[in-house]
TIMI-2910 file (N, C-alpha, C, CB; in pm, 1 decimal, decimal comma, always signed):
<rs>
+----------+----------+----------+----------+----------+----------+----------+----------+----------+----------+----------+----------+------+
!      n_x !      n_y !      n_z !     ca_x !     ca_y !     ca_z !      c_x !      c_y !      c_z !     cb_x !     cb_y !     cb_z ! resn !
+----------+----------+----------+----------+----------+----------+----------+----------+----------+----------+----------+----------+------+
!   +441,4 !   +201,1 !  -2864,4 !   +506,5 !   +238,9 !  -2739,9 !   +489,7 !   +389,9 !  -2718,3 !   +657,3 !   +199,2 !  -2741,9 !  Unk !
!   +433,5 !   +402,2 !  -2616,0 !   +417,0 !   +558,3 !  -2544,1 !   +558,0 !   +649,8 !  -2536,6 !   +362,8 !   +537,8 !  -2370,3 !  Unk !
!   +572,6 !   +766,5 !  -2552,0 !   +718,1 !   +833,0 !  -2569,0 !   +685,8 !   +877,7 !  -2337,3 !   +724,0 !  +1039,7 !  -2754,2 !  Unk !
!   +645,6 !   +885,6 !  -2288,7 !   +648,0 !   +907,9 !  -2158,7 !   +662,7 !   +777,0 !  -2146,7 !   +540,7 !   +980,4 !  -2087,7 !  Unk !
!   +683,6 !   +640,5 !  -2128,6 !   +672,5 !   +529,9 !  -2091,1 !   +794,5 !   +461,6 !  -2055,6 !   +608,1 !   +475,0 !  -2172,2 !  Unk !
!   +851,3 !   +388,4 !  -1950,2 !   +997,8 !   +368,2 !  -1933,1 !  +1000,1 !   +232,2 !  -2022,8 !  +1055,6 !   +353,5 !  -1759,2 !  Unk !
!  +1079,5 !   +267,5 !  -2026,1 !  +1153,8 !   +104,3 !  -2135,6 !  +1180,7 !     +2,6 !  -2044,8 !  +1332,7 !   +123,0 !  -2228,5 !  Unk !
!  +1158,1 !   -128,9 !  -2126,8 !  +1189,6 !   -207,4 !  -2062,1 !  +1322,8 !   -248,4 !  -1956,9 !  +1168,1 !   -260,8 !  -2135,7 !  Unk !
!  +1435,3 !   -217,7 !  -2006,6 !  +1525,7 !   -213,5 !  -1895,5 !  +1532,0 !   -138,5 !  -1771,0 !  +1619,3 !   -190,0 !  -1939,0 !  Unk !
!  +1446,5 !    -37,9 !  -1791,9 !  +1456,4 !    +13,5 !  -1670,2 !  +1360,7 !    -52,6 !  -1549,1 !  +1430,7 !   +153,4 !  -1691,4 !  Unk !
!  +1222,5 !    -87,7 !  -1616,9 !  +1151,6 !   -175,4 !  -1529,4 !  +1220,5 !   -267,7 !  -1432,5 !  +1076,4 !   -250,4 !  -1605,4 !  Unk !
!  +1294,6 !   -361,0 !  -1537,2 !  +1383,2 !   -430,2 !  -1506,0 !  +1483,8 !   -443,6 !  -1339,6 !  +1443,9 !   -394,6 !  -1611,8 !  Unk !
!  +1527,5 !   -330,1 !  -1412,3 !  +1685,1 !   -249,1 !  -1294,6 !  +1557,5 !   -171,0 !  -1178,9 !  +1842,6 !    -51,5 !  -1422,4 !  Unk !
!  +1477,2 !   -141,2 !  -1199,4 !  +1363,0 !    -51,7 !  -1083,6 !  +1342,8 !   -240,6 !   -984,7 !  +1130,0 !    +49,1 !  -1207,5 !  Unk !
!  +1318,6 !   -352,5 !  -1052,6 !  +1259,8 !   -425,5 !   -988,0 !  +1332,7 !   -468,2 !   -943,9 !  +1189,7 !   -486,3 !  -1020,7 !  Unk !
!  +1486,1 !   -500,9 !  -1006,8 !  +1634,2 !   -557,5 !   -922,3 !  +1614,8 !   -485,4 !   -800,9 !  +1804,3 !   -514,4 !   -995,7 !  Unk !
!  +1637,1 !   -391,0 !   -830,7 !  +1694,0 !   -307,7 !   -692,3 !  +1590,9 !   -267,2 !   -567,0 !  +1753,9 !   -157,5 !   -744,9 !  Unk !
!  +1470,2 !   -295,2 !   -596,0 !  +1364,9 !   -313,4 !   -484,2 !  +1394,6 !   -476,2 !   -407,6 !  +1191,0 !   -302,1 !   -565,2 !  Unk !
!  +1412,4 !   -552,5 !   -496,7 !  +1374,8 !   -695,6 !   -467,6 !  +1532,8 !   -777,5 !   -388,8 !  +1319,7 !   -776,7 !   -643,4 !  Unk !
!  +1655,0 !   -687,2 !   -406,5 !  +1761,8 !   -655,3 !   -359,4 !  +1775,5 !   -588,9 !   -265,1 !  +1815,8 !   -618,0 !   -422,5 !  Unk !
!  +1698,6 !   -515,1 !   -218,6 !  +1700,6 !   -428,9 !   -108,8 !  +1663,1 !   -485,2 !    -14,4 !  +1638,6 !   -324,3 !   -115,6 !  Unk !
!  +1498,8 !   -535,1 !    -37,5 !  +1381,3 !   -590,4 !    +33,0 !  +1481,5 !   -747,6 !   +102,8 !  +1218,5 !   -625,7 !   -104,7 !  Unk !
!  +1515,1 !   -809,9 !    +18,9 !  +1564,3 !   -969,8 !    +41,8 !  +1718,8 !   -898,2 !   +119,7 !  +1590,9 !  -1097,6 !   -151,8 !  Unk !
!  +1803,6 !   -854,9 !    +82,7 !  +1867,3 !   -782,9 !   +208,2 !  +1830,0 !   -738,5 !   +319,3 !  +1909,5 !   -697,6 !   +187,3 !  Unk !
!  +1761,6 !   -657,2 !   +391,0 !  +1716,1 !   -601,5 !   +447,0 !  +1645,7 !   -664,3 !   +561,0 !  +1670,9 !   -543,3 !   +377,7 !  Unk !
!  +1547,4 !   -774,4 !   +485,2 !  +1496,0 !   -941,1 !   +532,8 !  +1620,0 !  -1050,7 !   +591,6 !  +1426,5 !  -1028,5 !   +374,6 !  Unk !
!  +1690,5 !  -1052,1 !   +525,2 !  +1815,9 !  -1166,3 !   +594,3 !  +1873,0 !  -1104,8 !   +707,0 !  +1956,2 !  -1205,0 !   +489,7 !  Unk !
!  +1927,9 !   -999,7 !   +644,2 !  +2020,0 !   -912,2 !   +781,9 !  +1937,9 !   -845,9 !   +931,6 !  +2093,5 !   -752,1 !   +701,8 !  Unk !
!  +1797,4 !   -847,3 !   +897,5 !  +1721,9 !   -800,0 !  +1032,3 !  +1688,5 !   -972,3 !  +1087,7 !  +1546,5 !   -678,2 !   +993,9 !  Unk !
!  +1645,7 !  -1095,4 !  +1011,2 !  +1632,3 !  -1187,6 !  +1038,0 !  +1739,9 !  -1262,3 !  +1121,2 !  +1599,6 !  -1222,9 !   +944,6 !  Unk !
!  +1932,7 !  -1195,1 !  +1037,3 !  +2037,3 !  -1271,7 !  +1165,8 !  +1994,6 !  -1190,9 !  +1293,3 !  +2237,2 !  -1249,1 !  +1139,7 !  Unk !
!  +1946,5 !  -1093,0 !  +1296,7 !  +1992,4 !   -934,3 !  +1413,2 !  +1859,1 !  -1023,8 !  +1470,1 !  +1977,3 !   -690,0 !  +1349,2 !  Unk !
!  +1783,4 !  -1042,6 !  +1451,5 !  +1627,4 !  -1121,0 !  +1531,7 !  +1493,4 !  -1012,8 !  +1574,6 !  +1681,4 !  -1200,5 !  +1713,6 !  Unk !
!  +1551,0 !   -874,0 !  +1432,2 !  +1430,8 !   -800,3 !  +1455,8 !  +1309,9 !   -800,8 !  +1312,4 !  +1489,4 !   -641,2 !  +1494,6 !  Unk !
!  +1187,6 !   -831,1 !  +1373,4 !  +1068,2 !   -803,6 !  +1264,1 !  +1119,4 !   -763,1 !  +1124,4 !   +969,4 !   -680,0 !  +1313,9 !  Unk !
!  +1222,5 !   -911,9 !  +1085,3 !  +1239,7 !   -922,2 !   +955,6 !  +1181,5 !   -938,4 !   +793,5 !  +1283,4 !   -979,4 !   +974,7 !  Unk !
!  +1026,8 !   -944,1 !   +846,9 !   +923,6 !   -966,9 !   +747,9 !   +888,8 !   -843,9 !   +726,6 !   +810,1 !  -1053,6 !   +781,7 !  Unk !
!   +868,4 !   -715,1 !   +831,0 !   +850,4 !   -569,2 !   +829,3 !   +955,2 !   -497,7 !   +759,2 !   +842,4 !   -516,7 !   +962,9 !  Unk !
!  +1093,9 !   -517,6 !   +802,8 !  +1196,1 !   -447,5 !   +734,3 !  +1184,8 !   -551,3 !   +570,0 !  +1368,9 !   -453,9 !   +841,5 !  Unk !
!  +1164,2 !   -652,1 !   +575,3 !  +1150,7 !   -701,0 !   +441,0 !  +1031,7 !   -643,7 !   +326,1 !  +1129,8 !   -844,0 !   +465,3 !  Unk !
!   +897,6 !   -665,6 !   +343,6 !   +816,9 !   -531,6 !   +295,1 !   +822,9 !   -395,4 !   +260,5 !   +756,4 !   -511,2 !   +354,9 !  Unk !
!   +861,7 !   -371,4 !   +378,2 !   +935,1 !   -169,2 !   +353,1 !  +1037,4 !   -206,4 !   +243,1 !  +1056,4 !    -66,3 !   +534,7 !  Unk !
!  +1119,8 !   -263,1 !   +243,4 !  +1268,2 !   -272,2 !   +174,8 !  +1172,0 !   -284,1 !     +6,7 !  +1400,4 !   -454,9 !   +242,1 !  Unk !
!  +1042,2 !   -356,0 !     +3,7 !  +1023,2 !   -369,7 !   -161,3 !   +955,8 !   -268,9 !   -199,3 !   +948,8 !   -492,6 !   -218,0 !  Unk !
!   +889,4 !   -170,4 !    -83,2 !   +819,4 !    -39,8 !   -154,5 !   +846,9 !    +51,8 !   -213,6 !   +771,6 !    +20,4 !   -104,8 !  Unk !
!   +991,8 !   +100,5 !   -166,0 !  +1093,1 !   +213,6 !   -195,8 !  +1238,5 !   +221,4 !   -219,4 !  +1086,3 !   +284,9 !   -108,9 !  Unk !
!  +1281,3 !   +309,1 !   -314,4 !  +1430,2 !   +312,7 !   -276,0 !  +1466,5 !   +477,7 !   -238,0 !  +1531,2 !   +250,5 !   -417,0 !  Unk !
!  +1563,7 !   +492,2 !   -150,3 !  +1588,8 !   +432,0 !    -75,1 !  +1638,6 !   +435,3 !    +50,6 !  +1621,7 !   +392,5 !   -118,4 !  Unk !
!  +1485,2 !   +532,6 !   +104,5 !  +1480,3 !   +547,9 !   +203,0 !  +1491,9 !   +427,5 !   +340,1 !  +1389,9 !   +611,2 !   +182,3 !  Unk !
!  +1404,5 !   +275,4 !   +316,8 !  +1375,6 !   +228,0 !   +386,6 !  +1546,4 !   +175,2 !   +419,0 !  +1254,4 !   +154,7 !   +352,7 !  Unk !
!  +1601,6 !   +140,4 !   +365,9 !  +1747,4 !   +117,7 !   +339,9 !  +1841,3 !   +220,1 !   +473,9 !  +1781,8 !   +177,4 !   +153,2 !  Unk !
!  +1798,9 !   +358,4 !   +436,1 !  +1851,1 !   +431,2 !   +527,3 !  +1840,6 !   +465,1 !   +641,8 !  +1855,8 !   +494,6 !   +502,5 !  Unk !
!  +1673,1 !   +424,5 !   +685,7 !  +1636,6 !   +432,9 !   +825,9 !  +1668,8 !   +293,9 !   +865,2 !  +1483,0 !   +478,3 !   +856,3 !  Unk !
!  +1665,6 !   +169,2 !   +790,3 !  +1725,0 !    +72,8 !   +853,9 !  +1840,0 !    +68,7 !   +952,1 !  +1750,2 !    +11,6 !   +773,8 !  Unk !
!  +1966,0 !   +150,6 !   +797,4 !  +2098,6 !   +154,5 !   +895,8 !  +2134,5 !   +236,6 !  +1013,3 !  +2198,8 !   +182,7 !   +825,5 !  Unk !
!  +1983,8 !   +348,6 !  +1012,1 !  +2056,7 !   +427,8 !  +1111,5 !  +1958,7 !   +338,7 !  +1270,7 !  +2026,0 !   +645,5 !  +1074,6 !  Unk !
!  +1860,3 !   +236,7 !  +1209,7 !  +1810,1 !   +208,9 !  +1338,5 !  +1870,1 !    +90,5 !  +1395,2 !  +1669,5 !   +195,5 !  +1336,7 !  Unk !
!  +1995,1 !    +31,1 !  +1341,9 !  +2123,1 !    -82,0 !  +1334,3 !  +2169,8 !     +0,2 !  +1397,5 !  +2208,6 !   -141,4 !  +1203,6 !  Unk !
!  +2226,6 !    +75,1 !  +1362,3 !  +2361,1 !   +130,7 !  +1429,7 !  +2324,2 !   +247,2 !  +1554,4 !  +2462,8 !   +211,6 !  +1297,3 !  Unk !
!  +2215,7 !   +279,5 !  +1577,3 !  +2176,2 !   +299,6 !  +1731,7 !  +2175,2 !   +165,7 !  +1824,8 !  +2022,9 !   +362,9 !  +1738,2 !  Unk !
!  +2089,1 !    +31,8 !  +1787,7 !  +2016,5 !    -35,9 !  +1846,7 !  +2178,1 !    -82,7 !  +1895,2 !  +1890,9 !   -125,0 !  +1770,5 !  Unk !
!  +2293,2 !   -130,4 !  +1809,1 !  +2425,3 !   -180,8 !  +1825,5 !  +2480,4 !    -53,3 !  +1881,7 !  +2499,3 !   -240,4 !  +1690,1 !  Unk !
!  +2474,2 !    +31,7 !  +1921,7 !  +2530,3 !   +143,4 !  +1985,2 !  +2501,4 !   +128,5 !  +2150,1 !  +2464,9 !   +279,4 !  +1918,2 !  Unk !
!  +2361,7 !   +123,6 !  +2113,9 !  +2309,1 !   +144,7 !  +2245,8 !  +2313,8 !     -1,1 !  +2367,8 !  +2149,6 !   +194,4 !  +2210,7 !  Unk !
!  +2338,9 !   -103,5 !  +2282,2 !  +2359,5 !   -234,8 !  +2342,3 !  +2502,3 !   -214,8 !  +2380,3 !  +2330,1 !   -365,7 !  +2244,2 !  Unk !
!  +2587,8 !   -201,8 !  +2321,2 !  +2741,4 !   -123,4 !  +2318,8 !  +2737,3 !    -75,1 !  +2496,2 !  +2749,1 !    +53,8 !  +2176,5 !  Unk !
!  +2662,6 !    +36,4 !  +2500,6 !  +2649,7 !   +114,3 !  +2605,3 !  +2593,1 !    +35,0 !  +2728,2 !  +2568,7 !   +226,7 !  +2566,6 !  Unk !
!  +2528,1 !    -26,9 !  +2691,3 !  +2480,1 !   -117,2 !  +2776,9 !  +2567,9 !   -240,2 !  +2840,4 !  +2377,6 !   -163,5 !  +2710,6 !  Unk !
!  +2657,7 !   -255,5 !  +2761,2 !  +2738,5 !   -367,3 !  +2862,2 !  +2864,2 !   -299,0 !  +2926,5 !  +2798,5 !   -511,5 !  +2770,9 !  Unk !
!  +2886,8 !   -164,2 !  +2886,8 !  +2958,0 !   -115,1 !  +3006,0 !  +2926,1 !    -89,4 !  +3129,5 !  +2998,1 !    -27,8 !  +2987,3 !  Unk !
+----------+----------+----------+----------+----------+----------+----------+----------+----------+----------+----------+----------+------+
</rs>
């Protein structure tokens, strides 16, 4: 075993939390009915940015619909 090399648990917890993100990210744009296969992809590349531009492009899109039925 390489001394620079991550250990196995961390692989592990790196792949939870992509594959947690991604499958979140996928359901919740899939109820909302936007290009849930796109936010699902982004969601497994990174953490965790894609996560954060998600919520802020939720909570405009529900803002701005907001605004819209007044």
């Amino acid at each position: 075993m390489k001394t620079d090399s991550l250990p196995l648990w961390a692989w592990l917890l790196i792949a939870t939390t992509l594959l947690t993100q991604g499958i979140g990210m996928f359901l919740d744009a899939r109820r909302r009915g936007g290009r849930a296969w796109l936010w699902g992809l982004w969601g497994l590349t990174s953490f965790p940015l894609p996560s954060v531009v998600y919520l802020i492009v939720v909570w405009l899109f529900s803002r701005r619909k907001k605004m819209s039925r007044k």
